[in-house]
Backbone as CSV, one residue per row, in Angstrom:
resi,resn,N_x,N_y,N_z,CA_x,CA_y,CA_z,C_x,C_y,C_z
1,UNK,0.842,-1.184,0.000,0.000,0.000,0.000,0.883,1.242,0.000
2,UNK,0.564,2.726,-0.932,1.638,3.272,-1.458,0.678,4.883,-1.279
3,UNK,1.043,5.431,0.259,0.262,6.894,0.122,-0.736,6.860,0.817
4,UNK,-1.954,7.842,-0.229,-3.260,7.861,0.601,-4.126,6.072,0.368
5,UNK,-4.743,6.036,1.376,-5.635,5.020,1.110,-7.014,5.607,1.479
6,UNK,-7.433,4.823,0.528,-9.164,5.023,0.466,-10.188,3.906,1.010
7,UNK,-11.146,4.038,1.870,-12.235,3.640,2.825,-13.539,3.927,1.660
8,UNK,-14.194,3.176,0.854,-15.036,3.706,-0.041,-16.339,3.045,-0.162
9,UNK,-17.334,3.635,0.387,-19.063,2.363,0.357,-19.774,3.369,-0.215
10,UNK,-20.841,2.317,-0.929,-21.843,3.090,-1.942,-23.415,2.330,-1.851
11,UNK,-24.548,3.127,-2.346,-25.818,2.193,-1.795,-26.395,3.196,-2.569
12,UNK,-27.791,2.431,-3.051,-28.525,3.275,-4.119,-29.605,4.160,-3.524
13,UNK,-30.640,4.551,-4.382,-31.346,5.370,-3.598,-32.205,5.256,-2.306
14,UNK,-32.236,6.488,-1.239,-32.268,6.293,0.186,-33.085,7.754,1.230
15,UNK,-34.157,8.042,0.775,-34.489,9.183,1.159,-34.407,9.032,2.384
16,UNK,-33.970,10.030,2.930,-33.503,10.335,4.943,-33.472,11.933,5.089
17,UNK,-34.283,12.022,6.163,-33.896,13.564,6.238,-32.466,14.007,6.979
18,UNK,-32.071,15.242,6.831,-30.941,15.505,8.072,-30.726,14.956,9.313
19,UNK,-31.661,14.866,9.649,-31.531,14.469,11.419,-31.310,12.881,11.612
20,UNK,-31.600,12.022,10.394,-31.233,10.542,10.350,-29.835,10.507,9.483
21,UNK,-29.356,11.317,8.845,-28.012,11.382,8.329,-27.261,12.099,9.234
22,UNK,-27.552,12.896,10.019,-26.629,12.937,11.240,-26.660,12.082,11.774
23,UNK,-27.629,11.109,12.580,-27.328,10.283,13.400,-25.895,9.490,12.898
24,UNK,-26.614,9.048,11.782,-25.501,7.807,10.972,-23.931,8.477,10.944
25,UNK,-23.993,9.599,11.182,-22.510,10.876,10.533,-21.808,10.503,12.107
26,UNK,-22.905,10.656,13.487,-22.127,10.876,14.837,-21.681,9.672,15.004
27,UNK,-22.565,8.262,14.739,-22.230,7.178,15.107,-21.051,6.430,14.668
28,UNK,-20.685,6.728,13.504,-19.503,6.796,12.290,-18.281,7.822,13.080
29,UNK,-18.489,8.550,13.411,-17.269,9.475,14.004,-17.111,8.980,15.219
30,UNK,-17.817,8.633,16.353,-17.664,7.547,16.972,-16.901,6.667,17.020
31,UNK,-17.009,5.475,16.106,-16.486,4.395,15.801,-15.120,4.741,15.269
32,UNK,-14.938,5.333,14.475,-13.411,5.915,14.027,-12.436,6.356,15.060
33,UNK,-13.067,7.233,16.123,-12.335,7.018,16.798,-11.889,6.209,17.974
34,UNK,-12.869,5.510,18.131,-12.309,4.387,19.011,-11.580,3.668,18.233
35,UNK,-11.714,3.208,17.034,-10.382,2.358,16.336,-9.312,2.917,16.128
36,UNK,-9.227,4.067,15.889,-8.043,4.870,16.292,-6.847,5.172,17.393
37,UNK,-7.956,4.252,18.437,-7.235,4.579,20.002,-7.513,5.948,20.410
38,UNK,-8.004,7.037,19.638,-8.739,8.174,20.168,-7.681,9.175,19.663
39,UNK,-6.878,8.742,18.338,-5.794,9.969,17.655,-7.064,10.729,16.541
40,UNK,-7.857,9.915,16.359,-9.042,10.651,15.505,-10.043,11.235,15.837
41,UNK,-9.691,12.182,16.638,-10.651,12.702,17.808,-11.392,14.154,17.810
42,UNK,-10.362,14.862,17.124,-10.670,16.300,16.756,-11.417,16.256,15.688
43,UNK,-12.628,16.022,15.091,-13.584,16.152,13.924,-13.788,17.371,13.425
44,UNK,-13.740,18.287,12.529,-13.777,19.368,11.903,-14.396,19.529,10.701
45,UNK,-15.319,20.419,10.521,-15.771,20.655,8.931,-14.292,20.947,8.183
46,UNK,-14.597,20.202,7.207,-13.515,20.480,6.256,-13.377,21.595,5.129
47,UNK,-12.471,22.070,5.302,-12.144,24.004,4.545,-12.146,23.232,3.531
48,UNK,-11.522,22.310,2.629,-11.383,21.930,1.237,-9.639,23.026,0.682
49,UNK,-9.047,22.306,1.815,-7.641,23.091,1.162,-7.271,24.179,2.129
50,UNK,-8.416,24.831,2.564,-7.796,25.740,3.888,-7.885,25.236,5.269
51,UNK,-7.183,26.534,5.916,-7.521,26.027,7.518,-8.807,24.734,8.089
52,UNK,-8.219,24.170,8.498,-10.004,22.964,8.845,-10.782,23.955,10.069
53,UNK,-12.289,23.997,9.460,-13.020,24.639,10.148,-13.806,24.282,11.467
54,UNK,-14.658,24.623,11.717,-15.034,24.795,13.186,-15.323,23.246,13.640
55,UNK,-14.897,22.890,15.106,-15.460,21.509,15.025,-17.182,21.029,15.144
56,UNK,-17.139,19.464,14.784,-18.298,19.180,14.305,-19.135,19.358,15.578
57,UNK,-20.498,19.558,15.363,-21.471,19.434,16.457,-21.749,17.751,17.209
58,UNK,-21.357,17.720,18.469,-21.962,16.450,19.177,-23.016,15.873,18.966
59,UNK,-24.110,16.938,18.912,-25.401,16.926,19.054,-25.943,16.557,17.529
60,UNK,-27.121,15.848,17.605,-27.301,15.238,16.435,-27.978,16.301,15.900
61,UNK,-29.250,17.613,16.804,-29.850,18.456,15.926,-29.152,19.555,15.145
62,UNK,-27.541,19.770,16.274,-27.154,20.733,15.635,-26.623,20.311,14.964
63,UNK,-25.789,18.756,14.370,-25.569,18.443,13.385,-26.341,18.159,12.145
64,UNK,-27.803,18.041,12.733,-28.354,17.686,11.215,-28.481,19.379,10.582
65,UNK,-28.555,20.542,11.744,-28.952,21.663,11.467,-27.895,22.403,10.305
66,UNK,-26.371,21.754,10.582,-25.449,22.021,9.813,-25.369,21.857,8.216
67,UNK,-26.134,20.689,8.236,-26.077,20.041,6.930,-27.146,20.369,5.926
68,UNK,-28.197,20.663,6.529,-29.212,21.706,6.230,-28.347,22.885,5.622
69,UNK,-27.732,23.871,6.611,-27.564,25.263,6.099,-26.712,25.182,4.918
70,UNK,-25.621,23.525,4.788,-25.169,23.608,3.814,-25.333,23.253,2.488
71,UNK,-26.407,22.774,2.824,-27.238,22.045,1.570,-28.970,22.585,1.299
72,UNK,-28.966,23.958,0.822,-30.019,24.538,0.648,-30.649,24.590,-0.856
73,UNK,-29.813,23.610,-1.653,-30.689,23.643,-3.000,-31.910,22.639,-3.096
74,UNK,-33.206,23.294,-3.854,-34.484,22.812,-3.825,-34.694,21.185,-3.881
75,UNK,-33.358,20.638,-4.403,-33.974,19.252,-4.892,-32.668,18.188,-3.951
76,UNK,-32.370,18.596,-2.741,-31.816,17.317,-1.937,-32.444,16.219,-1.410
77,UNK,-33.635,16.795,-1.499,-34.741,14.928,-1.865,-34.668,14.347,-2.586
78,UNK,-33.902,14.533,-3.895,-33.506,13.859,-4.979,-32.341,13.702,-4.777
79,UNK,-31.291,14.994,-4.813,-30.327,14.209,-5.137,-28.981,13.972,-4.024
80,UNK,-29.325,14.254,-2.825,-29.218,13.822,-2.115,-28.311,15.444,-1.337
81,UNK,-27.729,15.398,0.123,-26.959,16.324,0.664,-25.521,15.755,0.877
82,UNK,-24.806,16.402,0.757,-23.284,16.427,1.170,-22.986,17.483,2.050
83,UNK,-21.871,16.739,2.837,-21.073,17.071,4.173,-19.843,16.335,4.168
84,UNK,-18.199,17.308,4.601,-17.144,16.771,4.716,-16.525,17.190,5.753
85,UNK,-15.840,16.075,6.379,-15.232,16.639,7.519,-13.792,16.507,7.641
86,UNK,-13.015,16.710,8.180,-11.374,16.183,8.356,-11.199,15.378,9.876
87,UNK,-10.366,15.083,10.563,-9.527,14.871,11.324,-8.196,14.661,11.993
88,UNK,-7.539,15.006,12.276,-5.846,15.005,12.273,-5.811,14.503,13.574
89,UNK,-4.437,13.172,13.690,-3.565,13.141,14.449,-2.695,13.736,14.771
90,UNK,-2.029,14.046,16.170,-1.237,14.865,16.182,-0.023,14.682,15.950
91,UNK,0.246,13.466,14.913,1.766,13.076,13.751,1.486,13.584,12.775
92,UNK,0.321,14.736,12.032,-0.046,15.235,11.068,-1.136,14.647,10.330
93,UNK,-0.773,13.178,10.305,-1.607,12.290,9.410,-3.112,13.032,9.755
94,UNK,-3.747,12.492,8.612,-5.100,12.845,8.934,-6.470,12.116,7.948
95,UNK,-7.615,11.998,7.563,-8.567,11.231,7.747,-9.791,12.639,7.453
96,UNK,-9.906,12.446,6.194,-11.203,13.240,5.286,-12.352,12.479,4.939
97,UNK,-13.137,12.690,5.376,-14.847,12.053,5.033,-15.566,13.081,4.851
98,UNK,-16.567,12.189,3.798,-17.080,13.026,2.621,-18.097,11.865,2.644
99,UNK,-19.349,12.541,2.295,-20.634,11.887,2.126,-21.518,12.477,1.839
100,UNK,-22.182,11.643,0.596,-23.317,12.365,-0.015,-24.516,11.261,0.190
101,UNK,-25.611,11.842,0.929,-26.750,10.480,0.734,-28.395,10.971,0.987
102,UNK,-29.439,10.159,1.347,-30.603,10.926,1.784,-31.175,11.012,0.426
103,UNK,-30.987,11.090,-0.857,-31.400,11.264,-2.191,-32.818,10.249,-2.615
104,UNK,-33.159,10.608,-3.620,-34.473,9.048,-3.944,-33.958,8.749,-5.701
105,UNK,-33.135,10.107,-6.252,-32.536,9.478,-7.600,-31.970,8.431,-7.512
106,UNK,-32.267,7.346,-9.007,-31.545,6.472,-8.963,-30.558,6.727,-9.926
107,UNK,-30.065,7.726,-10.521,-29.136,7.609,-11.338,-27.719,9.000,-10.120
108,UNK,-28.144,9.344,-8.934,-27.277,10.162,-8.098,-26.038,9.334,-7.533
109,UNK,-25.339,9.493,-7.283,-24.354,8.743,-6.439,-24.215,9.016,-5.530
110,UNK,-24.865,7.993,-4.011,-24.452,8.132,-2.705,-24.013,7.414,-2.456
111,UNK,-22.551,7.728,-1.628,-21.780,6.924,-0.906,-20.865,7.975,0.067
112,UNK,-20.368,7.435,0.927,-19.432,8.107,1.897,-17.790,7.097,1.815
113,UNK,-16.875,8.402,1.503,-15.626,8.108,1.186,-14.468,8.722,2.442
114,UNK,-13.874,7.809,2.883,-13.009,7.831,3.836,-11.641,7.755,3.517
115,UNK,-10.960,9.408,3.595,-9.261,9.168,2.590,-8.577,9.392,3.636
116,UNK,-7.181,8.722,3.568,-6.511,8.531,4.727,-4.832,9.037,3.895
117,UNK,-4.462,10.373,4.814,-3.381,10.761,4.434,-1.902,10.027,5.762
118,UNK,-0.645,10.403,4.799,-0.153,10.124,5.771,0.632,11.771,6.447
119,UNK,1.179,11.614,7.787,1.452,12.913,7.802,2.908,13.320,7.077
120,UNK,3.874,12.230,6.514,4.896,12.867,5.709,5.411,12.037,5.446
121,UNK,5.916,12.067,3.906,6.232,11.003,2.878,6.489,9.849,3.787
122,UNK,6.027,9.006,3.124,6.355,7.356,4.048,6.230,6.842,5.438
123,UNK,5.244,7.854,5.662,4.700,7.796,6.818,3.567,6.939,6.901
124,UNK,2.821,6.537,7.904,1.719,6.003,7.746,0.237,6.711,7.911
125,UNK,-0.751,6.064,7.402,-1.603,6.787,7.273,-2.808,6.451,8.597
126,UNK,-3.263,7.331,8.978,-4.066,6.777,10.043,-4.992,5.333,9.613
127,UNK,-5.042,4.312,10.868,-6.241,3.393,10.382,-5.210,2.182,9.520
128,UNK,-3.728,2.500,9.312,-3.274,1.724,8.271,-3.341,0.015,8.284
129,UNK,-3.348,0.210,10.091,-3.778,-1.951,10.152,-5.351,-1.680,10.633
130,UNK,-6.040,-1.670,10.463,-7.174,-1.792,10.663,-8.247,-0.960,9.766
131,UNK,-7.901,-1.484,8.052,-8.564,-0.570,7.204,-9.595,-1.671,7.066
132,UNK,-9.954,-2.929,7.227,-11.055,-3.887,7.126,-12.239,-3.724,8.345
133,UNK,-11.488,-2.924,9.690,-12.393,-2.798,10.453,-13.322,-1.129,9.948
134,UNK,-12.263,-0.041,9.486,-13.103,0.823,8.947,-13.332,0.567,7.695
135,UNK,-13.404,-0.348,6.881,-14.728,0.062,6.617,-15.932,-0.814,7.042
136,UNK,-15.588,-1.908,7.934,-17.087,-2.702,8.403,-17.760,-1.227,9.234
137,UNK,-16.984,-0.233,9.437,-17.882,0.776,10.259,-18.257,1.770,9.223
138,UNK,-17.985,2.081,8.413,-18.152,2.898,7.552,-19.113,2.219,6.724
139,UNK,-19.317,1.302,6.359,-20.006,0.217,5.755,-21.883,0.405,6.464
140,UNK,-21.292,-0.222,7.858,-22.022,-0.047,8.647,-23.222,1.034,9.244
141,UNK,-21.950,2.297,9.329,-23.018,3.071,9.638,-24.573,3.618,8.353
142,UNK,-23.794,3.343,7.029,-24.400,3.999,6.191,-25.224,3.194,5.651
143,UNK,-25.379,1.756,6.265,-26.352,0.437,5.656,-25.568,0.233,4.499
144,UNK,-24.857,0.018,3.607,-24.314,0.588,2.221,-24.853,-1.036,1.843
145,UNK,-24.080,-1.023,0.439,-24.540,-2.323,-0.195,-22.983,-3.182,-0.785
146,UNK,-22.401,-1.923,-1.220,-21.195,-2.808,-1.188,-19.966,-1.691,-1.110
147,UNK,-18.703,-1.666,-1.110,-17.421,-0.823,-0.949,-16.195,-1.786,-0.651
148,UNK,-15.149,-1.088,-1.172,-13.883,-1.560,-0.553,-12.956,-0.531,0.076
149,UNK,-11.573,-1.492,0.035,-10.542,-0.736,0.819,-9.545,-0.201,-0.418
150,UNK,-8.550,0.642,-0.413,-7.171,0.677,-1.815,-6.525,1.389,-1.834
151,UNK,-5.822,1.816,-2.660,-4.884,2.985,-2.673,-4.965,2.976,-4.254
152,UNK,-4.691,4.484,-4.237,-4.557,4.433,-5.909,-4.050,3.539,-6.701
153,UNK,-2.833,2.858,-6.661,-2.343,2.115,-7.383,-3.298,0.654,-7.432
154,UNK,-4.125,0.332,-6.551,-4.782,-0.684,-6.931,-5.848,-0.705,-7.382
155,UNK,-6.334,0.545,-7.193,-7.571,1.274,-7.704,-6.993,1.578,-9.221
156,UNK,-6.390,1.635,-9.580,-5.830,1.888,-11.213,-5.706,-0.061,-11.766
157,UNK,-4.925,-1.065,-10.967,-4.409,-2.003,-11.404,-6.287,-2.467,-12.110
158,UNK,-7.242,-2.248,-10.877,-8.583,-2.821,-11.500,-9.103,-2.137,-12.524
159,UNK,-8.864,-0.933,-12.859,-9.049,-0.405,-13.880,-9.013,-0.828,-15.015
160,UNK,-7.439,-1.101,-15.035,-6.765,-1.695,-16.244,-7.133,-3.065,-16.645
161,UNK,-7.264,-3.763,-15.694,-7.672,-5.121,-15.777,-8.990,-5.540,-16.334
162,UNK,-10.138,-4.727,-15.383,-11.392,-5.440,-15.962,-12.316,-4.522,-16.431
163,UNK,-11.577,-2.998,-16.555,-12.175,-1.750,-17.408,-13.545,-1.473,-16.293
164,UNK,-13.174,-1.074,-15.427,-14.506,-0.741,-14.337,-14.441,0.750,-14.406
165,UNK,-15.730,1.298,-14.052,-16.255,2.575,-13.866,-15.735,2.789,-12.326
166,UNK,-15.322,4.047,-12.059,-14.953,4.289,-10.847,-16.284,4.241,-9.520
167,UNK,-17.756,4.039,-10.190,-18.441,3.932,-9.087,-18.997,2.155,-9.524
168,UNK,-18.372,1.475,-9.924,-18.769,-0.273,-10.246,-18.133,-0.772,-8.590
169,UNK,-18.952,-2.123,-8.179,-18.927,-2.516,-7.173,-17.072,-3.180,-7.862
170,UNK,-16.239,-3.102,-6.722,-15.043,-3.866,-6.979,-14.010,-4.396,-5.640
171,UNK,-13.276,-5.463,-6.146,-12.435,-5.725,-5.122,-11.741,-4.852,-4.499
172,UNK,-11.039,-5.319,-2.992,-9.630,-4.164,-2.550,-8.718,-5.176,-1.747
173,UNK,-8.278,-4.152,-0.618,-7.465,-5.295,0.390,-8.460,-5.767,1.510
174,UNK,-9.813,-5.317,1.152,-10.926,-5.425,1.954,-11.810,-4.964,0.857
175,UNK,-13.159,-5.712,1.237,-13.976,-6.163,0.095,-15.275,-5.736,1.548
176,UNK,-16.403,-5.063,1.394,-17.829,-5.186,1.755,-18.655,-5.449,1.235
177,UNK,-19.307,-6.381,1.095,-20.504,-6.750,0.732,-22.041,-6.912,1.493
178,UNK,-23.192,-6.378,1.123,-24.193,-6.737,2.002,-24.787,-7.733,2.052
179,UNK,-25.833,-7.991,2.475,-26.115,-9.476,2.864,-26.403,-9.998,1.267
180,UNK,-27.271,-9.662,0.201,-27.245,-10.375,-0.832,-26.597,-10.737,-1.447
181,UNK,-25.110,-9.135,-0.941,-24.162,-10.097,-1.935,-22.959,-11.162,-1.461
182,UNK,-23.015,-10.614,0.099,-22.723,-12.105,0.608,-23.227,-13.157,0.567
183,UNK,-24.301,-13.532,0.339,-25.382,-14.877,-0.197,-24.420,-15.425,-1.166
184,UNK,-23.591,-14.767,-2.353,-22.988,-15.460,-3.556,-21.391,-15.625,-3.448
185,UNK,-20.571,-15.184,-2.132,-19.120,-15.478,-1.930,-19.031,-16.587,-1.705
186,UNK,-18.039,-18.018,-2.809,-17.908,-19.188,-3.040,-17.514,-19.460,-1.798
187,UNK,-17.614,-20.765,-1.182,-17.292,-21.405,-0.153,-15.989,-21.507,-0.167
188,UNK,-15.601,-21.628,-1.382,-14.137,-22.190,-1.086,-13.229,-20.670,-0.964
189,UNK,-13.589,-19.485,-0.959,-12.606,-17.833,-1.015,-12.053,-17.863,0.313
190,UNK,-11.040,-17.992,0.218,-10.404,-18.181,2.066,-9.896,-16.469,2.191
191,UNK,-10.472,-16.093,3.010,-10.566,-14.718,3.568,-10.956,-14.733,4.898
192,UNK,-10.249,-13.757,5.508,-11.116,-13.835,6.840,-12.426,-12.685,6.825
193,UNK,-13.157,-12.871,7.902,-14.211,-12.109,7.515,-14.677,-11.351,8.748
194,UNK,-15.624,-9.960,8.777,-16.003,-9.368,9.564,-17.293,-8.908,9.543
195,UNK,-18.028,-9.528,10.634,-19.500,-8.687,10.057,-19.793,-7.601,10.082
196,UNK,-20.694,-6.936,9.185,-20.962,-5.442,9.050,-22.076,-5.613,8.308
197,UNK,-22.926,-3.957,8.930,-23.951,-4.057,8.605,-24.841,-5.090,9.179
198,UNK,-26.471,-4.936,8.364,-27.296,-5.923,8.686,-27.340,-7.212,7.523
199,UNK,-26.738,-7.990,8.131,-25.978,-9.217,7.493,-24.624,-9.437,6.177
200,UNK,-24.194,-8.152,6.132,-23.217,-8.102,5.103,-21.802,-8.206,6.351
201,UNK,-20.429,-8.250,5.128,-19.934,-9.235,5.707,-18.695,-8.420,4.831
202,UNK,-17.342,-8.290,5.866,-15.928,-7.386,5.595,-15.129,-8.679,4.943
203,UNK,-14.532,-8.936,3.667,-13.493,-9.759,3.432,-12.389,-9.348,3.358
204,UNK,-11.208,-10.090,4.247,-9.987,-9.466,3.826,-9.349,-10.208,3.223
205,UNK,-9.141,-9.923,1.974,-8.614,-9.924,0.672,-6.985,-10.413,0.476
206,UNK,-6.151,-9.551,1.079,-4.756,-9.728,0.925,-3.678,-8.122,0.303
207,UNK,-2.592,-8.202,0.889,-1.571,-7.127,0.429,-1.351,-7.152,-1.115
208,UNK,-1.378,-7.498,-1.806,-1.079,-7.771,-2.616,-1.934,-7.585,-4.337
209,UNK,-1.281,-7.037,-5.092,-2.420,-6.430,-5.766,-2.952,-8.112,-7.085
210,UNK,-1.815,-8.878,-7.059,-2.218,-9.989,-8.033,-3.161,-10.924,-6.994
211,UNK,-3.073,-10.819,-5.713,-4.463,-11.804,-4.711,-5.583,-10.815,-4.587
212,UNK,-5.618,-9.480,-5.100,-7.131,-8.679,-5.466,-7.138,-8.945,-6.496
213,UNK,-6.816,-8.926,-7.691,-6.831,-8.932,-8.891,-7.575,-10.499,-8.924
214,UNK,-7.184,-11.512,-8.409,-7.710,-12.918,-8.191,-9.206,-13.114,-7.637
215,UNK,-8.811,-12.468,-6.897,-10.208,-12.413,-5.774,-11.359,-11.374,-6.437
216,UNK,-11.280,-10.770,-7.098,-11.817,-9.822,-7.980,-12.531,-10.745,-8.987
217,UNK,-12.080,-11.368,-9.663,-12.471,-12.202,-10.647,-13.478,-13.458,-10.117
218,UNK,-12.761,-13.996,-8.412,-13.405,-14.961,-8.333,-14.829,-14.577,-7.998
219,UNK,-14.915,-13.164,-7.547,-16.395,-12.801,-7.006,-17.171,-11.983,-7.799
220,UNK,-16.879,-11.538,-8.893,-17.541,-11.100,-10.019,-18.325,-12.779,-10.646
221,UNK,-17.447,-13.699,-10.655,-17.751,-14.603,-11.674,-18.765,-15.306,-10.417
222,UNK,-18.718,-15.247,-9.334,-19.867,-15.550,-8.515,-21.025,-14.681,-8.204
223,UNK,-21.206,-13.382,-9.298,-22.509,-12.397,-8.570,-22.215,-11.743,-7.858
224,UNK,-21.147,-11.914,-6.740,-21.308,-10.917,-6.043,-20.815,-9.446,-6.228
225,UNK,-20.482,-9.394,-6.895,-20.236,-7.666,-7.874,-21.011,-7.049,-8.448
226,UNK,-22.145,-7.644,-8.803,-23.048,-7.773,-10.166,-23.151,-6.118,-9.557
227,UNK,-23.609,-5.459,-10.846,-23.854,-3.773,-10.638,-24.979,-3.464,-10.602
């Protein structure tokens, strides 16, 4: 794994108002930082390049109230609201989430994406042994349907390989699937596994980009990718 890594779940359409996408936002910030050991603790709206802004609200009304003021165009019943936040350890590293959801389009894209910097070249990135447990929480909080774990370079190797759209269900070094599409992972895929969600299920995959590249194939050709 080479840099930032990416935490990435996606789920189709999902109307929710603010105050149930906060919940899911506190319970998720939560969980991050207890897997963290509590270095992911400072939550902040995210400037997008500047100073990180004010920290997030505890409270679920004033958090849903946030997401509201920032999402005031007529049609977020369709197409859903977005909210991003940061977090930093105090080794620099740090941990950007971003989520768009609550929508009823089916052609919108909701999912919540979890990028993990490191704080300086060759450093590590927060979360770096325990990227299968975030995303069974990230997974988790958002009900999702399917997501993985990666870093660019493996996120490119599947590219190349089986010509996927950057929002197509695909392998990583951790694989989520929800319960249907855990129904179709072959008996014989030796992975270890983690539950998440309501009956979906964390596979860990392997370091290695030719045992995703494998494992990719074996679970496409079993359904469980299907788009």
């Amino acid at each position: 794994m080479a840099g930032e890594s990416v935490v990435r779940v996606a789920w189709g359409p999902r109307p929710e108002s603010h105050r149930e996408q906060a919940a899911r936002w506190l319970d998720l910030l939560g969980w991050l930082t207890q897997l963290s050991a509590g270095a992911l603790a400072d939550w902040r709206w995210d400037g997008h390049g500047t100073a990180p802004g004010e920290p997030v609200p505890r409270d679920v009304d004033a958090f849903a109230g946030a997401i509201g003021a920032a999402n005031r165009h007529d049609d977020a019943d369709i197409i859903g609201s977005s909210a991003y936040v940061v977090g930093r350890q105090p080794d620099g590293a740090y941990a950007q989430l971003r989520v768009t959801a609550g929508g009823s389009n089916e052609f919108s894209p909701f999912s919540a994406a979890l990028l993990l910097f490191p704080g300086s070249p060759g450093g590590a990135v927060p979360l770096a042994d325990r990227l299968a447990e975030a995303l069974a929480a990230v997974a988790g909080a958002w009900d999702a349907d399917h997501g993985s774990a990666h870093d660019r370079e493996l996120f490119t190797a599947l590219r190349t390989a089986y010509g996927l759209r950057p929002s197509q269900p695909r392998c990583g070094w951790a694989v989520f699937l929800s319960a249907h599409r855990a129904a179709r992972v072959p008996a014989g895929l030796a992975a270890p596994r983690l539950e998440a969600g309501s009956g979906g299920v964390v596979l860990e995959i392997g370091t290695t980009t030719d045992v995703v590249l494998a494992a990719h194939r074996t679970l496409t050709d079993a359904g469980a990718l299907d788009r």
